[in-house]
CHARMM-style PDB file with segment names, atoms N, HN, CA, C and O in Angstrom:
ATOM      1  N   UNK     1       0.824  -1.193   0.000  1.00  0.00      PROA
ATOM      2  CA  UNK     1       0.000   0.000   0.000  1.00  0.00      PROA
ATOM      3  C   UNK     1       0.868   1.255   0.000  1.00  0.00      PROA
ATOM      4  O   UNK     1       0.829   2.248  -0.727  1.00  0.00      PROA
ATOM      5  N   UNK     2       1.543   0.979   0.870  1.00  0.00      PROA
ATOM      6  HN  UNK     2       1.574   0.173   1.461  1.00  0.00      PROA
ATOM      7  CA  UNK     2       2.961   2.089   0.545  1.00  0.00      PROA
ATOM      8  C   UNK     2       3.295   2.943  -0.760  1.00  0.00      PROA
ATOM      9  O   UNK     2       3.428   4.162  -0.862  1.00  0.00      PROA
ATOM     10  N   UNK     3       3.403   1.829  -1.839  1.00  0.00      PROA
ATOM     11  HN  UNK     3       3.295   0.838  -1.756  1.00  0.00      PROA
ATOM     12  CA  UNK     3       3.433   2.148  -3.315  1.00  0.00      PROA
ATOM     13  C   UNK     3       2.189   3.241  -3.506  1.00  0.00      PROA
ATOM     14  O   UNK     3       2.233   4.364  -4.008  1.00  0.00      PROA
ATOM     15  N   UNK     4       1.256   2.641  -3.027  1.00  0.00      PROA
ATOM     16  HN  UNK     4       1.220   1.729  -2.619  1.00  0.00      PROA
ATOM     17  CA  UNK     4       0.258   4.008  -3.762  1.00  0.00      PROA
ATOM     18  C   UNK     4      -0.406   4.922  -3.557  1.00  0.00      PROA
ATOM     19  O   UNK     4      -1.181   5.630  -4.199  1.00  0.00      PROA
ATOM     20  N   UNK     5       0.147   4.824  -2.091  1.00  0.00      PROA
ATOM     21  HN  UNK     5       0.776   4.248  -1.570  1.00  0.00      PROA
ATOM     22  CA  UNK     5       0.106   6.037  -1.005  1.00  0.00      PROA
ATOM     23  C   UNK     5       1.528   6.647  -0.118  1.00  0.00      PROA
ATOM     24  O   UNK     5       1.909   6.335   1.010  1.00  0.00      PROA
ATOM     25  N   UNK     6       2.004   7.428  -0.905  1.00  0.00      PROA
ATOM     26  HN  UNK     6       1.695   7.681  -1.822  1.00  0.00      PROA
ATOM     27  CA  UNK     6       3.349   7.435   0.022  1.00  0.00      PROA
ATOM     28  C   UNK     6       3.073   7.817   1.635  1.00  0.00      PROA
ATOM     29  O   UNK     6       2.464   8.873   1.805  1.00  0.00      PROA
ATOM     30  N   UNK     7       3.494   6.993   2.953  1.00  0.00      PROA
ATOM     31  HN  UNK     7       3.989   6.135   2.815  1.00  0.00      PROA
ATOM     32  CA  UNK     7       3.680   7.511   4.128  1.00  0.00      PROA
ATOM     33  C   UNK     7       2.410   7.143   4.752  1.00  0.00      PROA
ATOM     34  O   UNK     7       2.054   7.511   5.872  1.00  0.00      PROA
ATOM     35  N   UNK     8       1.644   6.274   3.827  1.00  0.00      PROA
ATOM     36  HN  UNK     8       1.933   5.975   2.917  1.00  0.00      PROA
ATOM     37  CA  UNK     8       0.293   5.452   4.900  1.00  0.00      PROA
ATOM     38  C   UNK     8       0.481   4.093   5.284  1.00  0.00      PROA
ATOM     39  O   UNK     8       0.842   3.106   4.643  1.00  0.00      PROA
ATOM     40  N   UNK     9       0.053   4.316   6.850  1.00  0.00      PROA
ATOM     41  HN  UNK     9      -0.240   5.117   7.371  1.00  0.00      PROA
ATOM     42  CA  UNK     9       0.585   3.356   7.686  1.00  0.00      PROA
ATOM     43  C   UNK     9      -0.578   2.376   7.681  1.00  0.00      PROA
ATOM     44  O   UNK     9      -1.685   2.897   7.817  1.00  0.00      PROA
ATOM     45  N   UNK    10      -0.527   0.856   7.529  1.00  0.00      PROA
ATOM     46  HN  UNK    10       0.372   0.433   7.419  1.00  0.00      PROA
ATOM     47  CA  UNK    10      -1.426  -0.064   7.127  1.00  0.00      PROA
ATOM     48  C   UNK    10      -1.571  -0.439   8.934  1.00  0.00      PROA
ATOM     49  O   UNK    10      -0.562  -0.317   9.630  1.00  0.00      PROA
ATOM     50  N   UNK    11      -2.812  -0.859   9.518  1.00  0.00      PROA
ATOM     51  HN  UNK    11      -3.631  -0.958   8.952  1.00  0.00      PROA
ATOM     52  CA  UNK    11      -3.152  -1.245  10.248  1.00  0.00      PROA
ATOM     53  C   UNK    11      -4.129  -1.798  10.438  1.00  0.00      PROA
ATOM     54  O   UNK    11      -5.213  -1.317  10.109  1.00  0.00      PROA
ATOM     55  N   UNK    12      -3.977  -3.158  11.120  1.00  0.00      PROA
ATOM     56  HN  UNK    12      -3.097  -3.549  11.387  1.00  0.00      PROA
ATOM     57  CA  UNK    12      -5.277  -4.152  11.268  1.00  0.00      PROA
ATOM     58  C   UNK    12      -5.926  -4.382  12.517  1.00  0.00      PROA
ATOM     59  O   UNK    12      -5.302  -4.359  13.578  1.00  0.00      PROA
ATOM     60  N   UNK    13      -7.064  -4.585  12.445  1.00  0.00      PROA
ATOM     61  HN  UNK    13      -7.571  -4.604  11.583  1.00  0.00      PROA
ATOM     62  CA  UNK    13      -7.859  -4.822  13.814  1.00  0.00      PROA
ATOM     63  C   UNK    13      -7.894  -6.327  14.050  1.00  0.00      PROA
ATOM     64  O   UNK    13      -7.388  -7.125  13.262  1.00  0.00      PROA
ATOM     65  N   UNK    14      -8.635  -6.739  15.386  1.00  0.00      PROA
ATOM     66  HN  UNK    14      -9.047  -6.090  16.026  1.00  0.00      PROA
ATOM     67  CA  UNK    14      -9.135  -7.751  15.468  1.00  0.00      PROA
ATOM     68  C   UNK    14     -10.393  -8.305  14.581  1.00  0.00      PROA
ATOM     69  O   UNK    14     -10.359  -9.429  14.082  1.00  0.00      PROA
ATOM     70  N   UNK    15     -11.081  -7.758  14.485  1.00  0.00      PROA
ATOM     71  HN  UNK    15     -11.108  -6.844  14.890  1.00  0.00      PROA
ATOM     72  CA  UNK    15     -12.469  -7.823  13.994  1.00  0.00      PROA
ATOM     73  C   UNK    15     -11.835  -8.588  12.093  1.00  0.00      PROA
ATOM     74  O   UNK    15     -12.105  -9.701  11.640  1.00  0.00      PROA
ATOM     75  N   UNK    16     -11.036  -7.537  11.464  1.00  0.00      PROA
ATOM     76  HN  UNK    16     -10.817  -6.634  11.831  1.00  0.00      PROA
ATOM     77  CA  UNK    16     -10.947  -7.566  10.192  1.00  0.00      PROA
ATOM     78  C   UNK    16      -9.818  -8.961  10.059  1.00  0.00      PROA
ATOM     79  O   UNK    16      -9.874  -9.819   9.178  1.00  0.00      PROA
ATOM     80  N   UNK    17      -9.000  -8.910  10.978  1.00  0.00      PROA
ATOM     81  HN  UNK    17      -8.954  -8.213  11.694  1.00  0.00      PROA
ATOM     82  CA  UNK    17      -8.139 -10.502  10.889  1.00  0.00      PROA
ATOM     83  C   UNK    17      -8.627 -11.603  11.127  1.00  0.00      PROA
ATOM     84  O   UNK    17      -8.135 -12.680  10.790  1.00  0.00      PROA
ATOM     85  N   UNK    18     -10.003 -11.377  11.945  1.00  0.00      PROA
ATOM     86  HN  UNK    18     -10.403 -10.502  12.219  1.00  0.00      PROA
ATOM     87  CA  UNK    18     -10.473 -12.967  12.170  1.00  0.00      PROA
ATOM     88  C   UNK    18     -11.719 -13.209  10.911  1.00  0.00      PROA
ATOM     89  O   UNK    18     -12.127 -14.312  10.548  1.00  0.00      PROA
ATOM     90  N   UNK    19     -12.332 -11.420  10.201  1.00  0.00      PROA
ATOM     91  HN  UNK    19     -12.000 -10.524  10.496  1.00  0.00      PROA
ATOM     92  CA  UNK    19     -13.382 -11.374   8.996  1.00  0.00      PROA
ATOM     93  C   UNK    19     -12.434 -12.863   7.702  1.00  0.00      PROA
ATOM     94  O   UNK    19     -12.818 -13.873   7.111  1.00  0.00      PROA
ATOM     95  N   UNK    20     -10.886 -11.974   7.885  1.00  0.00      PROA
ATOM     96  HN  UNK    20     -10.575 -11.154   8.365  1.00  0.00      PROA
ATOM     97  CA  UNK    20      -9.907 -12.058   6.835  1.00  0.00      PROA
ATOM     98  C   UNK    20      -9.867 -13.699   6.787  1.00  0.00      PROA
ATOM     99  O   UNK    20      -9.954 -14.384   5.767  1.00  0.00      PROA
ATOM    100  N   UNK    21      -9.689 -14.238   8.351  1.00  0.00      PROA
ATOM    101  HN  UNK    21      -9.618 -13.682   9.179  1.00  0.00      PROA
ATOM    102  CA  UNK    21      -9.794 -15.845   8.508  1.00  0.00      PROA
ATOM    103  C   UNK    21     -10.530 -16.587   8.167  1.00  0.00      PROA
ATOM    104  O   UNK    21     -10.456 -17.591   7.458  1.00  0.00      PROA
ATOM    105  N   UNK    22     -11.712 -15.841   8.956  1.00  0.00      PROA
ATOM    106  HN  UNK    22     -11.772 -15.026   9.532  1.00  0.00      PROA
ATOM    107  CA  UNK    22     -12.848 -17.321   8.475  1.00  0.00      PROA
ATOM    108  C   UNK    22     -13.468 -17.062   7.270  1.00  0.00      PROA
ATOM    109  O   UNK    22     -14.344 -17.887   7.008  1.00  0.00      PROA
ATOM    110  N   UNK    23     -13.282 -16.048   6.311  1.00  0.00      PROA
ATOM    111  HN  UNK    23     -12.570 -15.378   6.523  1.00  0.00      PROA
ATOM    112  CA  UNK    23     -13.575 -16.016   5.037  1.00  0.00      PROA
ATOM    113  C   UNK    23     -12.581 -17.117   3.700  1.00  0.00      PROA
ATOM    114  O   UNK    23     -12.823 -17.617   2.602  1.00  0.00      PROA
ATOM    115  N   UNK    24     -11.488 -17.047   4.606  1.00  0.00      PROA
ATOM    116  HN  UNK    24     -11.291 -16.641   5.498  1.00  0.00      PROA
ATOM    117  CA  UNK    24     -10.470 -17.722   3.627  1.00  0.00      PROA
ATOM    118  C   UNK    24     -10.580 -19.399   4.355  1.00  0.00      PROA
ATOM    119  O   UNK    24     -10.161 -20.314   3.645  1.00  0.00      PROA
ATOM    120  N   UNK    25     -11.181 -19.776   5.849  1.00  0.00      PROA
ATOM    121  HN  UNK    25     -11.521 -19.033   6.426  1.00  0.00      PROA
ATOM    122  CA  UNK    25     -11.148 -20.983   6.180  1.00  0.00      PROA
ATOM    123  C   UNK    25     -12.254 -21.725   5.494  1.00  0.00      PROA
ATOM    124  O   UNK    25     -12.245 -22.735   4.790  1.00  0.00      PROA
ATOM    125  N   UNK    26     -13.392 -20.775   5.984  1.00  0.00      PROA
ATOM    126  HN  UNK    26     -13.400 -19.954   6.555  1.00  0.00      PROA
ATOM    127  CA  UNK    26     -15.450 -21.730   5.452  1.00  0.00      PROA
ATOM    128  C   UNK    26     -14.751 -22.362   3.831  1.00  0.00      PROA
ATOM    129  O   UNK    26     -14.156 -23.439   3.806  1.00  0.00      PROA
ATOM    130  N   UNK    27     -14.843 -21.951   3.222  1.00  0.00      PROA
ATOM    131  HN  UNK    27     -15.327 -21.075   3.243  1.00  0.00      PROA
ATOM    132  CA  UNK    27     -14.734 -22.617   1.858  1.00  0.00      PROA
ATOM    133  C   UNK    27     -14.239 -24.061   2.155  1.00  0.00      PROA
ATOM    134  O   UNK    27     -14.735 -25.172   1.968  1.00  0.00      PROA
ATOM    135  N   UNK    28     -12.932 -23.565   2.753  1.00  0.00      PROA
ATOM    136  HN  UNK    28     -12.529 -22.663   2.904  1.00  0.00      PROA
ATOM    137  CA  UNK    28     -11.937 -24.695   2.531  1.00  0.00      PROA
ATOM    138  C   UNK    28     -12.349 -25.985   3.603  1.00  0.00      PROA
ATOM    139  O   UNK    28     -11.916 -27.133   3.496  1.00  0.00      PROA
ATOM    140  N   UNK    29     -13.329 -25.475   4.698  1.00  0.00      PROA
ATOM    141  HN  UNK    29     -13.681 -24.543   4.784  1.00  0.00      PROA
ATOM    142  CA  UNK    29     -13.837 -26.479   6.049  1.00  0.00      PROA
ATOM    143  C   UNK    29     -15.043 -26.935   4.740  1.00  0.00      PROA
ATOM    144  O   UNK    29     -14.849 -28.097   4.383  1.00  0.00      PROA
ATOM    145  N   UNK    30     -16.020 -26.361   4.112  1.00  0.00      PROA
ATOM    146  HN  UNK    30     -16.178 -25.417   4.402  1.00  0.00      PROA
ATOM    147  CA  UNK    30     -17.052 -26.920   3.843  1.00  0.00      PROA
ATOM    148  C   UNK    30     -16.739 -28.188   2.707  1.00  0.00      PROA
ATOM    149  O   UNK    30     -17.439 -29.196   2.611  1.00  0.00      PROA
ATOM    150  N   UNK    31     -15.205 -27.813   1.660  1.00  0.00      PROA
ATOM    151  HN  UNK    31     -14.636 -26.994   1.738  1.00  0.00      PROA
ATOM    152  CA  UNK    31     -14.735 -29.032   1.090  1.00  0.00      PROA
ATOM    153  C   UNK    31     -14.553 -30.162   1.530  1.00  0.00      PROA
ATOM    154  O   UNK    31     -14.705 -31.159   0.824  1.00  0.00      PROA
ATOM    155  N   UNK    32     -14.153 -30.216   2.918  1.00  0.00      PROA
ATOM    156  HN  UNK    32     -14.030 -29.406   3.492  1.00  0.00      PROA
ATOM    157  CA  UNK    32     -13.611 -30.828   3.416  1.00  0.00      PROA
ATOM    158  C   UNK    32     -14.588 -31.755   3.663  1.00  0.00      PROA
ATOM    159  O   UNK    32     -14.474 -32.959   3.434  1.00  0.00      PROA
ATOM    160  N   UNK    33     -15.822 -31.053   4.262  1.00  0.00      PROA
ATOM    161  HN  UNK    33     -15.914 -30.074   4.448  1.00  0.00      PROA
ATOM    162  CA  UNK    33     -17.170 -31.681   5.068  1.00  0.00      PROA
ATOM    163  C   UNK    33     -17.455 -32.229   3.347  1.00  0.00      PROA
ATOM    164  O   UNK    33     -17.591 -33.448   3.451  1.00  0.00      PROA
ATOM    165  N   UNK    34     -17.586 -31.874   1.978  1.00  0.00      PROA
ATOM    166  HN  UNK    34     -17.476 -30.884   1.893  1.00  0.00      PROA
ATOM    167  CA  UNK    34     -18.454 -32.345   1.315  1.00  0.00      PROA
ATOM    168  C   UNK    34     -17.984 -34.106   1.130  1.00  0.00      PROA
ATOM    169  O   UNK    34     -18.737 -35.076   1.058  1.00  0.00      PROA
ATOM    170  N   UNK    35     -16.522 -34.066   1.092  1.00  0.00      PROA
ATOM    171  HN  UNK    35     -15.910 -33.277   1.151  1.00  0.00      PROA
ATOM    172  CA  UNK    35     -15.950 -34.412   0.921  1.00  0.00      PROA
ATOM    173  C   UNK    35     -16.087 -36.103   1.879  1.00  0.00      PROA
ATOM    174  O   UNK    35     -16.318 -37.218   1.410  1.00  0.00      PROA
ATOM    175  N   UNK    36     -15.894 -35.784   2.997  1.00  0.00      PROA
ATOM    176  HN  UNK    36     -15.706 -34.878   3.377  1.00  0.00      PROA
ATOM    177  CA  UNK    36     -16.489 -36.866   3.842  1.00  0.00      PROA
ATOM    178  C   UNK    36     -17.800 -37.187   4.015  1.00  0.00      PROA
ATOM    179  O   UNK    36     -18.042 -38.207   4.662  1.00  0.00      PROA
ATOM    180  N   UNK    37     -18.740 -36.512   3.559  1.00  0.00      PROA
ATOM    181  HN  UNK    37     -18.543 -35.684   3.034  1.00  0.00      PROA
ATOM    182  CA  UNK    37     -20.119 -36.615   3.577  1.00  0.00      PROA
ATOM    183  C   UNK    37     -20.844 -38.251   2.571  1.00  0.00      PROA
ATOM    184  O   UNK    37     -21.900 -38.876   2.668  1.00  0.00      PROA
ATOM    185  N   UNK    38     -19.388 -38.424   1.517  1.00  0.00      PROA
ATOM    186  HN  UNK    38     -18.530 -37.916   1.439  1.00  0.00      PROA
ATOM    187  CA  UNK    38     -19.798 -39.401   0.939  1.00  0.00      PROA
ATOM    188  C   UNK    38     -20.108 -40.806   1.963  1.00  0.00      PROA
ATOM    189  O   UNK    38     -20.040 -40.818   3.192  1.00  0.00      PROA
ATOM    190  N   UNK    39     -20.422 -41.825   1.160  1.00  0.00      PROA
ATOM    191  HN  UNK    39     -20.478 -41.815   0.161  1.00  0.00      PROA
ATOM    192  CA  UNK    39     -20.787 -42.956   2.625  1.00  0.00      PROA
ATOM    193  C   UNK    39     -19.493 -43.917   2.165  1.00  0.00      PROA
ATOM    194  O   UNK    39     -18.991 -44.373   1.138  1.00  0.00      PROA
ATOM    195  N   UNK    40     -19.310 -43.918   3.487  1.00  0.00      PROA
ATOM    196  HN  UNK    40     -19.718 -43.547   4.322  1.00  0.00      PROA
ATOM    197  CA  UNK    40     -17.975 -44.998   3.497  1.00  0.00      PROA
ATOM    198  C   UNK    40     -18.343 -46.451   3.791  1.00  0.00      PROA
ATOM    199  O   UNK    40     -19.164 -46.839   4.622  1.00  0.00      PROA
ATOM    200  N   UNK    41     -17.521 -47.257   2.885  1.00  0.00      PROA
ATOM    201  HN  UNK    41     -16.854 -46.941   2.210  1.00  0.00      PROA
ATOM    202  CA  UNK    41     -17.786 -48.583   2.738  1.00  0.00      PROA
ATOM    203  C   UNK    41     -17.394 -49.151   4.332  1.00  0.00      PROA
ATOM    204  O   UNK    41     -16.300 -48.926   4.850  1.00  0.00      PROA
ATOM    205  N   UNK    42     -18.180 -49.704   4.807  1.00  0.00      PROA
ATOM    206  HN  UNK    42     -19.068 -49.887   4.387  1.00  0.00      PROA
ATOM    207  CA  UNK    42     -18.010 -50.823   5.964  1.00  0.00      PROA
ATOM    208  C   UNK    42     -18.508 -52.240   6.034  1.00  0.00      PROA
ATOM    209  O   UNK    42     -19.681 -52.590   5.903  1.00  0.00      PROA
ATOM    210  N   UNK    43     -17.568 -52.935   6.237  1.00  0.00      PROA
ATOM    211  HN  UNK    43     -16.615 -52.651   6.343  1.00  0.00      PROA
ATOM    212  CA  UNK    43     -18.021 -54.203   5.935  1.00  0.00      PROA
ATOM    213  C   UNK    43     -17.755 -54.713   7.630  1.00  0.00      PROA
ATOM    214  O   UNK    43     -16.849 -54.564   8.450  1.00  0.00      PROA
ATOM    215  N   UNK    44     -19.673 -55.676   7.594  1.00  0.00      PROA
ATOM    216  HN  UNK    44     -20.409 -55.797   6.928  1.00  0.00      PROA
ATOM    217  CA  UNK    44     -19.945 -55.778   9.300  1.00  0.00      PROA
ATOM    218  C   UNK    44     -19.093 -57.013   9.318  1.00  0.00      PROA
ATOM    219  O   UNK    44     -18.674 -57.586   8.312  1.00  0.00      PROA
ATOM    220  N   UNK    45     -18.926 -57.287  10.292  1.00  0.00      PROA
ATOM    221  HN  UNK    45     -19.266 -56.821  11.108  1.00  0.00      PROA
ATOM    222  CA  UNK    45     -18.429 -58.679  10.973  1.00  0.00      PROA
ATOM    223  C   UNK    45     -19.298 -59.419  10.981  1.00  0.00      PROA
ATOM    224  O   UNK    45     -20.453 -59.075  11.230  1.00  0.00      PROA
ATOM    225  N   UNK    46     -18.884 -60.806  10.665  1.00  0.00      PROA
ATOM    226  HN  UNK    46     -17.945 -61.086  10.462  1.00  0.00      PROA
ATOM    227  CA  UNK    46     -19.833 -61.943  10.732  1.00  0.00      PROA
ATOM    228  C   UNK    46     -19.617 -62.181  12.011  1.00  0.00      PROA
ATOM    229  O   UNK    46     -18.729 -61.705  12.718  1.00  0.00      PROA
ATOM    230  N   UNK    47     -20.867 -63.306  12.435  1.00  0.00      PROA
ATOM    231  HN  UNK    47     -21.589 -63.693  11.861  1.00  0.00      PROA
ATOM    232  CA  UNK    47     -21.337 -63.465  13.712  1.00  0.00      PROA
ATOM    233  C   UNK    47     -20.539 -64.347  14.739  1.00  0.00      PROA
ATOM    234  O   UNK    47     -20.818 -64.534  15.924  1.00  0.00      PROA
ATOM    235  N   UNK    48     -19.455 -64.861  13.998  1.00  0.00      PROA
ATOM    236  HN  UNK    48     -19.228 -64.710  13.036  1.00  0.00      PROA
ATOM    237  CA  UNK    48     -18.293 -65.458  15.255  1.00  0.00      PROA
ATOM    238  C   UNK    48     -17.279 -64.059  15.313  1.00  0.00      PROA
ATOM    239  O   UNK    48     -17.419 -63.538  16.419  1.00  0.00      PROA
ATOM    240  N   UNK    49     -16.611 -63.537  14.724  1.00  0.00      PROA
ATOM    241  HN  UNK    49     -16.497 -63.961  13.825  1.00  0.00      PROA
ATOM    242  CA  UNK    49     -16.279 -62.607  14.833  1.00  0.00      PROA
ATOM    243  C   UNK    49     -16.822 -61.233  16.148  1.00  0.00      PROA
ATOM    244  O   UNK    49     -16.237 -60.758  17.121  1.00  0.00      PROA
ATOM    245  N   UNK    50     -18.092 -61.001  15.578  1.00  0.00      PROA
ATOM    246  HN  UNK    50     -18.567 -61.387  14.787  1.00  0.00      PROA
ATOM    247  CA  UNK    50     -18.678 -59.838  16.584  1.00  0.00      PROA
ATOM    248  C   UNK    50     -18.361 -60.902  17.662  1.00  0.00      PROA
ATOM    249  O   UNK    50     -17.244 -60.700  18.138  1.00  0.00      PROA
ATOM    250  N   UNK    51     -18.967 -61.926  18.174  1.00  0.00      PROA
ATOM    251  HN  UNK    51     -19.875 -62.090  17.788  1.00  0.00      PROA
ATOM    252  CA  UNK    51     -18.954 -62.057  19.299  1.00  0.00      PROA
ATOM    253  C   UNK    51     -17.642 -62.939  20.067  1.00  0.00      PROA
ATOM    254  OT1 UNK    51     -17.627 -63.082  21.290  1.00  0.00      PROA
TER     255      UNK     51
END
């Protein structure tokens, strides 16, 4: 910012670093969730086994 303002001092809040976070995290958490949402193969135990 420097470049296109000579002598302005950049400063961040709390509010705008955590806006800055969870804007750049949700996307990447909701891939994640779509992602496991598929159904995973499980194969049960037969009945000497379980018990």
């Amino acid at each position: 910012m420097n470049r296109i303002i000579p002598g302005v001092t950049q400063i961040c809040d709390r509010f705008h670093l955590i806006k800055n976070m969870t804007d750049t995290m949700i996307p990447e958490i909701e891939k994640i969730i779509r992602q496991t949402k598929k159904k995973l193969k499980y194969e049960y135990p037969d009945r000497d086994t379980a018990s």
